[in-house]
C-alpha positions in Angstrom: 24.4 7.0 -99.0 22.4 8.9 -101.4 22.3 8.8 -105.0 20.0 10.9 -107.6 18.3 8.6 -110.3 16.0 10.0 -113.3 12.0 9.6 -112.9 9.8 10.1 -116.3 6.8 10.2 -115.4 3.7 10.1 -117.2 -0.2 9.3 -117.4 -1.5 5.9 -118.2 -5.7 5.5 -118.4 -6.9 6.8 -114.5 -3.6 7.0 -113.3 0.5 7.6 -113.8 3.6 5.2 -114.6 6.9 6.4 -112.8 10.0 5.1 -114.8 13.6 4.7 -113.4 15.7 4.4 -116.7 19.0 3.8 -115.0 17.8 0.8 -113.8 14.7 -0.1 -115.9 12.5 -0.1 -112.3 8.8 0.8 -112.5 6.0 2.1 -110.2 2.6 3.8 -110.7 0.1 5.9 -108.9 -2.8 7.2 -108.5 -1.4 10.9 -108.6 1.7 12.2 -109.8 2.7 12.3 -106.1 1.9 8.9 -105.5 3.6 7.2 -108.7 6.9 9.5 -107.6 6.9 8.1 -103.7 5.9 4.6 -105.2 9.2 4.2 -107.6 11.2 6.1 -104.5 10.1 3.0 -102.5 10.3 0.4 -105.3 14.1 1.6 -106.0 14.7 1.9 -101.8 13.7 -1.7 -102.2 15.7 -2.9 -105.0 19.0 -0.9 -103.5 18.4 -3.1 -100.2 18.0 -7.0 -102.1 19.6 -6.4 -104.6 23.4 -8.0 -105.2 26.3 -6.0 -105.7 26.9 -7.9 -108.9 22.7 -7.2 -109.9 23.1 -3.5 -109.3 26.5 -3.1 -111.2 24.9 -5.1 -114.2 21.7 -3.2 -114.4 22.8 0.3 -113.5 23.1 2.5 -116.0 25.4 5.8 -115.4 24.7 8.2 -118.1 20.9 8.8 -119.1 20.2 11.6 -121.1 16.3 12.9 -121.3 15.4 15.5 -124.4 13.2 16.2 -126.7 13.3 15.3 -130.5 11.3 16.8 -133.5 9.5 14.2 -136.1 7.4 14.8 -139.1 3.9 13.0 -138.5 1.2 12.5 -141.4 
């Protein structure tokens, strides 16, 4: 089975973080590539130890991504 799951991704000092929201899982990379295929394995991972009960509790099933405007200074 398949399933699609958010990644934000985004630069930390030499290299990138790769965030999974719906289930608060993280990887990183060298390249943008490489954080991406590094959270795809890191979730492939968690999907196959995990318990039933785990991925129920930690899955989350509506993650919305957008933008918001602030006023700085």
């Amino acid at each position: 089975m398949n399933k699609k799951l958010t990644a934000i991704i985004e630069r930390e000092g030499d290299g990138y973080v790769a965030l999974c929201p719906e289930l608060d899982v993280a990887s990183q990379g060298n390249t943008v590539d490489e954080a991406r295929y590094n959270l795809q394995e890191a979730l492939e991972l968690f999907f196959e130890t995990a318990s039933p009960e785990e991925i129920k509790d930690r899955l989350h099933d509506e993650i919305y991504v957008t933008q918001v405007e602030v006023t700085v200074g």
